[in-house]
KOLGU-4560 file (N, C-alpha, C; in nm, 3 decimals, padded with zeros to 5 digits):
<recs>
<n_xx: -03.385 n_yy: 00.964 n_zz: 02.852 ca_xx: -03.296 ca_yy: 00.880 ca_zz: 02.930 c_xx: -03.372 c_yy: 00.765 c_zz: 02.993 mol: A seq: 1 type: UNK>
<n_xx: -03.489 n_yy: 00.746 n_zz: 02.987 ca_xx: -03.601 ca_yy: 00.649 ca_zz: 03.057 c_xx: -03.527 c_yy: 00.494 c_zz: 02.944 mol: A seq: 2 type: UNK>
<n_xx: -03.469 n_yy: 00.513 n_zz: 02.884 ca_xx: -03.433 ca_yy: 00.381 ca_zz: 02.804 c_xx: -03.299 c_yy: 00.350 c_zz: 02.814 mol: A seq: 3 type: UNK>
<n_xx: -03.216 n_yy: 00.412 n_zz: 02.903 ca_xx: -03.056 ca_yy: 00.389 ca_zz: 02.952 c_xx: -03.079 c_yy: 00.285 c_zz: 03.115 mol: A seq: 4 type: UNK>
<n_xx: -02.977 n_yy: 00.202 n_zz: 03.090 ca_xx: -02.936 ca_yy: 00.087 ca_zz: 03.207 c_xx: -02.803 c_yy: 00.128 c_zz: 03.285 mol: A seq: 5 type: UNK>
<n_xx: -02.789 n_yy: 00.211 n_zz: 03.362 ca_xx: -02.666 ca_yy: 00.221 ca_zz: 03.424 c_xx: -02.594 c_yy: 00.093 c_zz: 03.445 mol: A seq: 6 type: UNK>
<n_xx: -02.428 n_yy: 00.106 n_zz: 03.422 ca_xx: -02.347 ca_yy: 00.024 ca_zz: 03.417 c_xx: -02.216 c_yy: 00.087 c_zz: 03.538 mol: A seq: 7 type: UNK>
<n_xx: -02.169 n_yy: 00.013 n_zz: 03.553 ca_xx: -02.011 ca_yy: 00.039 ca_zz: 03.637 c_xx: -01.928 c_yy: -00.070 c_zz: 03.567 mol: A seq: 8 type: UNK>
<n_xx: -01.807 n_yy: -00.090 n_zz: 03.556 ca_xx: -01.726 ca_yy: -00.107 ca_zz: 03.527 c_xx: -01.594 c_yy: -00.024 c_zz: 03.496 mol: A seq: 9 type: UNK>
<n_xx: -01.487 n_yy: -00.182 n_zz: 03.481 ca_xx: -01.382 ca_yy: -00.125 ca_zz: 03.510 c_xx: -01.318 c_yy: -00.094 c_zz: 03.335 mol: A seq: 10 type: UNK>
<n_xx: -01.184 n_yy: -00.022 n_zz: 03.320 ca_xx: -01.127 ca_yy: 00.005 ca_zz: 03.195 c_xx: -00.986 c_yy: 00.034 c_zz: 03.268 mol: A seq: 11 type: UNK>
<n_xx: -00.877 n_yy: -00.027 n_zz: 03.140 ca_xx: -00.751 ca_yy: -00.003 ca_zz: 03.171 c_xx: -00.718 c_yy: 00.145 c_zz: 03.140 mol: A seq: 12 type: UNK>
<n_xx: -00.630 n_yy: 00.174 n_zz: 03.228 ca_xx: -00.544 ca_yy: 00.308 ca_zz: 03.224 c_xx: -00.544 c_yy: 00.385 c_zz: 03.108 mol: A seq: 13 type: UNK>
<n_xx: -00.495 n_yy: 00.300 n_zz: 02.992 ca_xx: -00.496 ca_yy: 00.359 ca_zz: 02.873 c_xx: -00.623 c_yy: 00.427 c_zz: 02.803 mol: A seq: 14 type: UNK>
<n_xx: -00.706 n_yy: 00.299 n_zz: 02.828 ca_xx: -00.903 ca_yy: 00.319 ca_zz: 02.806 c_xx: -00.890 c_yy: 00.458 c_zz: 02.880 mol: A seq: 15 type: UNK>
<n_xx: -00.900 n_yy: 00.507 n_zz: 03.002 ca_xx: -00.946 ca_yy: 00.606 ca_zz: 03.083 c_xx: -00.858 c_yy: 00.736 c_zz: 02.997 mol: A seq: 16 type: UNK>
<n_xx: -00.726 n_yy: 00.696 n_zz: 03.003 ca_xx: -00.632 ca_yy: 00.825 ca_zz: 02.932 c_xx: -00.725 c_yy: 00.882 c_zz: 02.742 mol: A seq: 17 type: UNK>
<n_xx: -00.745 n_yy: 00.773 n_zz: 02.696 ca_xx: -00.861 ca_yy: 00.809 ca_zz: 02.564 c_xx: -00.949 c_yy: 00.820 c_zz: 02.585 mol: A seq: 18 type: UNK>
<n_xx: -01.025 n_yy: 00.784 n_zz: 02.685 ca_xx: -01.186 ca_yy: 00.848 ca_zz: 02.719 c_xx: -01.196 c_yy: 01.017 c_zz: 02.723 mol: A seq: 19 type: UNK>
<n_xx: -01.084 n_yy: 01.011 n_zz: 02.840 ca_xx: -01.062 ca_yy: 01.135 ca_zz: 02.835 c_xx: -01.002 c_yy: 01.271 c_zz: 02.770 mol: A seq: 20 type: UNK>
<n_xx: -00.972 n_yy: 01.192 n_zz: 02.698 ca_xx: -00.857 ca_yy: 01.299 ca_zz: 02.623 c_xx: -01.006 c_yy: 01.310 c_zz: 02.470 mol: A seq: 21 type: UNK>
<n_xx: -01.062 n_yy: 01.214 n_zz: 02.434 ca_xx: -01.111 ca_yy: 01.206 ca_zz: 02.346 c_xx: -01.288 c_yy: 01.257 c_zz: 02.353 mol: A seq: 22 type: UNK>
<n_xx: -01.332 n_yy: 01.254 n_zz: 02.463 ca_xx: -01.469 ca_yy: 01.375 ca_zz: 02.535 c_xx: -01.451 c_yy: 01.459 c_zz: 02.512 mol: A seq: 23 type: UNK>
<n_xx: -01.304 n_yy: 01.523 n_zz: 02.545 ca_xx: -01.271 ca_yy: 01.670 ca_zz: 02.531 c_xx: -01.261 c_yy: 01.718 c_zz: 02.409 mol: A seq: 24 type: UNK>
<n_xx: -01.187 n_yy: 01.657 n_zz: 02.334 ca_xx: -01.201 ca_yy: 01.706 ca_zz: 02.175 c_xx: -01.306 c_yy: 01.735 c_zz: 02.119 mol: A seq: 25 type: UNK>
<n_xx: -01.387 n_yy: 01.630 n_zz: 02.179 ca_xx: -01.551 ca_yy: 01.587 ca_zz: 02.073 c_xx: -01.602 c_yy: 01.698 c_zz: 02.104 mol: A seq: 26 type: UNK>
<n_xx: -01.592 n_yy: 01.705 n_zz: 02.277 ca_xx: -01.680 ca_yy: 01.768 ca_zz: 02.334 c_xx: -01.778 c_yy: 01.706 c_zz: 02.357 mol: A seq: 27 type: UNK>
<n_xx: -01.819 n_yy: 01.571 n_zz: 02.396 ca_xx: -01.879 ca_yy: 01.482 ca_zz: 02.460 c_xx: -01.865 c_yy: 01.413 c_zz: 02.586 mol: A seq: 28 type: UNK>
<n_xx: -01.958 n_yy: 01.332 n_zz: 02.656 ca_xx: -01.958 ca_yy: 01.281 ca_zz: 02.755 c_xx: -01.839 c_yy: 01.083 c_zz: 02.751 mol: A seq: 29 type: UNK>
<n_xx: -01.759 n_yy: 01.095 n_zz: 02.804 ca_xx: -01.716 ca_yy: 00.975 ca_zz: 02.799 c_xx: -01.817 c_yy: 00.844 c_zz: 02.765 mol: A seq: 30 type: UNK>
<n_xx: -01.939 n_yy: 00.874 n_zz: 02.845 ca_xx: -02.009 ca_yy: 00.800 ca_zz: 02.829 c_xx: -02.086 c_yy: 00.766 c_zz: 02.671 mol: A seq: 31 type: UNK>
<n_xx: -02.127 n_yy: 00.908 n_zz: 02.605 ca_xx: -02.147 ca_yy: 00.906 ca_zz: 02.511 c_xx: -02.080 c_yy: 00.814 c_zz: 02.403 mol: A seq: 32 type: UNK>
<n_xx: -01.935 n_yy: 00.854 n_zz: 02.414 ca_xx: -01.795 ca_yy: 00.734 ca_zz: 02.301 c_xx: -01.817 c_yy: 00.585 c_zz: 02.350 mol: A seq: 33 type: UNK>
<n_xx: -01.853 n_yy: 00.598 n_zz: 02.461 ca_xx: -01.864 ca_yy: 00.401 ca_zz: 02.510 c_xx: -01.970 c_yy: 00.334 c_zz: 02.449 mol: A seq: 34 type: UNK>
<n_xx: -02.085 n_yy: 00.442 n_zz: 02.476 ca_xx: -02.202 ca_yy: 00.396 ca_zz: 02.371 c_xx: -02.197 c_yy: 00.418 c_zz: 02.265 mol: A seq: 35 type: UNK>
<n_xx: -02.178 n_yy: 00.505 n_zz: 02.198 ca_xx: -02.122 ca_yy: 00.476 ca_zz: 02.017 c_xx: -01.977 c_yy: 00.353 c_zz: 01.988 mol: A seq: 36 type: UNK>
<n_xx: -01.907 n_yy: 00.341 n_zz: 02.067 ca_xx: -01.807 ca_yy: 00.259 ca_zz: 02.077 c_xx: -01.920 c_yy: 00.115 c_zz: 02.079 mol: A seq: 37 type: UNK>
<n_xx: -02.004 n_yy: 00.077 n_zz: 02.168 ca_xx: -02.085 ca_yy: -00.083 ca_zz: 02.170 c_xx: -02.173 c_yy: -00.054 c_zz: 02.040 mol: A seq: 38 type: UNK>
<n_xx: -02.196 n_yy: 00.063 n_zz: 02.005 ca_xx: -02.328 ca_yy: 00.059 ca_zz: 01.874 c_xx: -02.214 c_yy: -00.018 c_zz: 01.737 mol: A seq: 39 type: UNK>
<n_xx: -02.141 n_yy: 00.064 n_zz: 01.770 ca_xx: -02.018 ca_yy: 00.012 ca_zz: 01.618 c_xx: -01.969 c_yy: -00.123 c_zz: 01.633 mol: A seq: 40 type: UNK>
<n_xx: -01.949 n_yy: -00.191 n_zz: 01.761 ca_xx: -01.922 ca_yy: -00.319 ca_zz: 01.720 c_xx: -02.046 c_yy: -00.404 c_zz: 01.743 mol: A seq: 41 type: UNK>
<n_xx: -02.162 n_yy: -00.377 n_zz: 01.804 ca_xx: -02.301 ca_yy: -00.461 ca_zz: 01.756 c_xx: -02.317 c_yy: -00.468 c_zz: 01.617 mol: A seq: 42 type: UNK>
<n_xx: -02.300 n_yy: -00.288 n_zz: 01.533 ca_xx: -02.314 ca_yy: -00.332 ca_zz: 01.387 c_xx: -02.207 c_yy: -00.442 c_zz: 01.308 mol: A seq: 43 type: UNK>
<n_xx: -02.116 n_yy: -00.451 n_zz: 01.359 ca_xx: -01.963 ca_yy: -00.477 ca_zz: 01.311 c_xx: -01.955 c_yy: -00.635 c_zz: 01.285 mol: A seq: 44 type: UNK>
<n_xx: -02.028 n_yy: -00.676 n_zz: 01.454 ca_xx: -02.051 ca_yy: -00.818 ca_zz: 01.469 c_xx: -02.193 c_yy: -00.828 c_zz: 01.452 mol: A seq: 45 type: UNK>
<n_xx: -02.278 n_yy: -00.875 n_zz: 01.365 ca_xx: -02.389 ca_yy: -00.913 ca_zz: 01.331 c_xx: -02.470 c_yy: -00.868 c_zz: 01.430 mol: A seq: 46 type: UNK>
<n_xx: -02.493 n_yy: -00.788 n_zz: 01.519 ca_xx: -02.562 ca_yy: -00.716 ca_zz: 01.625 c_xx: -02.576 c_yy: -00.878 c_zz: 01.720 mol: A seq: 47 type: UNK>
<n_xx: -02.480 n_yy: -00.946 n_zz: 01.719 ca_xx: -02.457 ca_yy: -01.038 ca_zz: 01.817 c_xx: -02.466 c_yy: -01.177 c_zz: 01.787 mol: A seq: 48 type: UNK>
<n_xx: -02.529 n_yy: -01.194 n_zz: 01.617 ca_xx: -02.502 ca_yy: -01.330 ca_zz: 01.553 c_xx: -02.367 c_yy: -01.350 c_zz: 01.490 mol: A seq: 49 type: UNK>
<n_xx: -02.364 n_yy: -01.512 n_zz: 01.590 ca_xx: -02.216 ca_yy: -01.562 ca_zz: 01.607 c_xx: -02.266 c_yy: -01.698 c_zz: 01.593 mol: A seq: 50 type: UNK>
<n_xx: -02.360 n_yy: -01.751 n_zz: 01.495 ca_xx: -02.436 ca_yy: -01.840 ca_zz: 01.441 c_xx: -02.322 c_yy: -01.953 c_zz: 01.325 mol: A seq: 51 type: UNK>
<n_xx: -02.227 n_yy: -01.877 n_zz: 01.286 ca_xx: -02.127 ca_yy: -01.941 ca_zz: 01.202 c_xx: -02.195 c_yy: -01.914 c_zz: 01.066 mol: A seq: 52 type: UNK>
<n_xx: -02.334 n_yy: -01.915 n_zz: 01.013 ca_xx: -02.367 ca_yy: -01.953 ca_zz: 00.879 c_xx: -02.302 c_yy: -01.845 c_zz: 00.801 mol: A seq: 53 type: UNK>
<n_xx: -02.281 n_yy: -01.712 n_zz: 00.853 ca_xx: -02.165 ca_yy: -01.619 ca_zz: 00.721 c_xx: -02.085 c_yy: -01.664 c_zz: 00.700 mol: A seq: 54 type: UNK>
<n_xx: -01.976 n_yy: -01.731 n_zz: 00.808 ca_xx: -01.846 ca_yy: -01.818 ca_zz: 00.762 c_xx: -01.866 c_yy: -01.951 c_zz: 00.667 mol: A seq: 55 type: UNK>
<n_xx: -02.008 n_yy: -02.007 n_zz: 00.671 ca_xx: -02.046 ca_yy: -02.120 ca_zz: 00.600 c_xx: -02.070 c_yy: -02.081 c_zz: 00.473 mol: A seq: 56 type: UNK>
<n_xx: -02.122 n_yy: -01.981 n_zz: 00.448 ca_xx: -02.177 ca_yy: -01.975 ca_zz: 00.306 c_xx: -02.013 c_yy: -01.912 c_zz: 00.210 mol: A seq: 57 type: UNK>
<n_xx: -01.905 n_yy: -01.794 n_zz: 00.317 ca_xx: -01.778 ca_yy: -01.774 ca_zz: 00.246 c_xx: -01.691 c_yy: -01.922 c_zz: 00.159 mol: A seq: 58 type: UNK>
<n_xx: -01.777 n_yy: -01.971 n_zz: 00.313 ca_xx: -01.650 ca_yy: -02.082 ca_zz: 00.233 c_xx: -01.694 c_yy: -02.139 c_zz: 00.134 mol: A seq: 59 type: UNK>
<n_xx: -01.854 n_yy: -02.176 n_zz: 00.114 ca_xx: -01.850 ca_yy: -02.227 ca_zz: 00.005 c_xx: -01.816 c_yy: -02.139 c_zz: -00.126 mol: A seq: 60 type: UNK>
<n_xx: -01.882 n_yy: -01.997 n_zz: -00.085 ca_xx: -01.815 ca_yy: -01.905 ca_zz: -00.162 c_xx: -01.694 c_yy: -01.936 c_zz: -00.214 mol: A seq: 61 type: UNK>
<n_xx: -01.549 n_yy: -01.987 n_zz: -00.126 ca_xx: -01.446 ca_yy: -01.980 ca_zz: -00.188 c_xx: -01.402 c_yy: -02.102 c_zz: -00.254 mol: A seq: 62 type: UNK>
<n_xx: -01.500 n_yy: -02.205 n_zz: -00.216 ca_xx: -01.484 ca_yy: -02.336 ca_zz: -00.264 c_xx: -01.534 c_yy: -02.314 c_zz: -00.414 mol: A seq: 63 type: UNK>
<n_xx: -01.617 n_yy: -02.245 n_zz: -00.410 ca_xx: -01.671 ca_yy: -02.259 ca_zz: -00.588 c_xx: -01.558 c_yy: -02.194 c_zz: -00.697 mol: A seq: 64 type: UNK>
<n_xx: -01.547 n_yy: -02.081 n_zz: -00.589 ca_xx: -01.419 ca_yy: -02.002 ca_zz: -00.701 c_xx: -01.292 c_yy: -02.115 c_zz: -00.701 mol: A seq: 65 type: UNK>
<n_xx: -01.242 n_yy: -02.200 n_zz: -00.608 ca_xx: -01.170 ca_yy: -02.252 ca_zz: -00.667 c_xx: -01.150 c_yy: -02.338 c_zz: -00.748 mol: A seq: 66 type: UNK>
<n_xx: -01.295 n_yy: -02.418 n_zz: -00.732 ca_xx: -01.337 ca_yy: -02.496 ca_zz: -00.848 c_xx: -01.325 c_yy: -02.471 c_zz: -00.949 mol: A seq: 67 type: UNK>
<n_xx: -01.425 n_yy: -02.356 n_zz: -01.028 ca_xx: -01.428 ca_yy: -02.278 ca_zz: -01.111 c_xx: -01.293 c_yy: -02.272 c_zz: -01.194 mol: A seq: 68 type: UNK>
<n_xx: -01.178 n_yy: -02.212 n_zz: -01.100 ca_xx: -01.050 ca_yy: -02.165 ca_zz: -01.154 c_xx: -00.957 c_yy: -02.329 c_zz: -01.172 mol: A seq: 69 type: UNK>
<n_xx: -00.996 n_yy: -02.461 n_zz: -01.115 ca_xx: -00.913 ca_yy: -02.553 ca_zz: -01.136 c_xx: -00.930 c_yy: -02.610 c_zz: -01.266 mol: A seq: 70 type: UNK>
<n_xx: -01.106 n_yy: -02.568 n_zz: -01.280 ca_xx: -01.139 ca_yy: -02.651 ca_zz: -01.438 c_xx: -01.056 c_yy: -02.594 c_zz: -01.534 mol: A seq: 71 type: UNK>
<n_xx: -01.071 n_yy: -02.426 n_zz: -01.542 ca_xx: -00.972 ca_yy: -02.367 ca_zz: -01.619 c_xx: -00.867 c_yy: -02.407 c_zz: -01.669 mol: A seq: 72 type: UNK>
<n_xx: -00.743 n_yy: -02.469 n_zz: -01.572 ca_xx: -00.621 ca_yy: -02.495 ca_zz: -01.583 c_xx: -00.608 c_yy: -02.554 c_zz: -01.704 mol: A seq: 73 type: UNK>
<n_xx: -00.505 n_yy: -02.548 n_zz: -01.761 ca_xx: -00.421 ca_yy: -02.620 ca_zz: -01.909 c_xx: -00.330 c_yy: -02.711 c_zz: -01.785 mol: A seq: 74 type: UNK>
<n_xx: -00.355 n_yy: -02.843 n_zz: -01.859 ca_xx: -00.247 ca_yy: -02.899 ca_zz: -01.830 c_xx: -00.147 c_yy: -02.904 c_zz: -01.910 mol: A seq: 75 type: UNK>
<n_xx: 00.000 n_yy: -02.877 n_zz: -01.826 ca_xx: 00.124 ca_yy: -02.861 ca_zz: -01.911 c_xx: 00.096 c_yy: -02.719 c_zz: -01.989 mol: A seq: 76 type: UNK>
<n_xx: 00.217 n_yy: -02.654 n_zz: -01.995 ca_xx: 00.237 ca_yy: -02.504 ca_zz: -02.049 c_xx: 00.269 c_yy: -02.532 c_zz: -02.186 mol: A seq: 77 type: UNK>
<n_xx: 00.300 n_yy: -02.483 n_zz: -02.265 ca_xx: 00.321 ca_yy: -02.480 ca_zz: -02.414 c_xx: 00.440 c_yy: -02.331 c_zz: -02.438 mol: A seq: 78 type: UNK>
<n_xx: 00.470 n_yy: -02.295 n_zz: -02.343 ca_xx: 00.539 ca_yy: -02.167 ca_zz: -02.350 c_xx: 00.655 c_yy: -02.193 c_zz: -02.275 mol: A seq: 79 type: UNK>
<n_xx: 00.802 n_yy: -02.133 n_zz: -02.283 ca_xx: 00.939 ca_yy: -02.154 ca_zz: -02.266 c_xx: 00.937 c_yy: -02.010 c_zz: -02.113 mol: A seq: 80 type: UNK>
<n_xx: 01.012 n_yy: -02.022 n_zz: -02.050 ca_xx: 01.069 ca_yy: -01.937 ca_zz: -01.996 c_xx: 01.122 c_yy: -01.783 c_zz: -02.019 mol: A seq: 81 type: UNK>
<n_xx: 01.215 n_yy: -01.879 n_zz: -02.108 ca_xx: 01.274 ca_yy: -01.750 ca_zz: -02.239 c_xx: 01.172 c_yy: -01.703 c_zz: -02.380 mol: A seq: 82 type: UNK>
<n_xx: 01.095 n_yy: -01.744 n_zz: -02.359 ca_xx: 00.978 ca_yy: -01.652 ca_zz: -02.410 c_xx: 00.920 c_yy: -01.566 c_zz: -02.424 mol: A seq: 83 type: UNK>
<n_xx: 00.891 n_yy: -01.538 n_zz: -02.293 ca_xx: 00.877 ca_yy: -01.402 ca_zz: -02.226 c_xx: 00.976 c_yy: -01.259 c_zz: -02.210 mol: A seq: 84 type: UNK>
<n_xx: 01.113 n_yy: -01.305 n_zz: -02.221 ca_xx: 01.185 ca_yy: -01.249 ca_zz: -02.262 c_xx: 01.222 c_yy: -01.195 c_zz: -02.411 mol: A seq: 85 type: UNK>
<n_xx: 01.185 n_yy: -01.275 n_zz: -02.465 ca_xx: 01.192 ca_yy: -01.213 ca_zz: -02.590 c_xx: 01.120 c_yy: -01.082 c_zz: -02.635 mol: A seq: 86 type: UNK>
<n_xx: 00.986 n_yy: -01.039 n_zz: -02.579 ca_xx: 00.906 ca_yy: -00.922 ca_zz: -02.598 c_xx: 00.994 c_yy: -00.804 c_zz: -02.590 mol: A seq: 87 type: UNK>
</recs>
């Protein structure tokens, strides 16, 4: 415990009604779920990088795929509606 920072704070009603209800099940310390509760969203959110460059590189990510998929295109269809119906 020489590496724990005591905290106080507050939590809404609901927070306190699942702390508690949810210690008991585990069979853990409330405190315990709060700290696995901050470990899961440090991993969740980049353990606190909020730098933007993942959102930078998606997008180009999605910029290429759409590229990619515009060259593809046929211009103008060659196929009827009722075409497809016929199968």
């Amino acid at each position: 415990m020489a590496d724990m920072v005591r905290k106080q704070l507050y939590v809404r009603r609901r927070h306190d009604d699942f702390l508690r209800r949810r210690s008991s099940e585990l069979g853990v310390t409330e405190a315990e779920i709060v700290r696995d509760s901050l470990d899961s969203h440090a991993s969740y959110s980049g353990s606190g990088r909020n730098d933007g460059s993942a959102w930078a590189a998606e997008e180009a990510f999605i910029d290429e795929l759409v590229s990619a998929a515009q060259s593809r295109v046929v211009s103008g269809r060659t196929w009827h509606s009722d075409d497809l119906h016929e199968r």
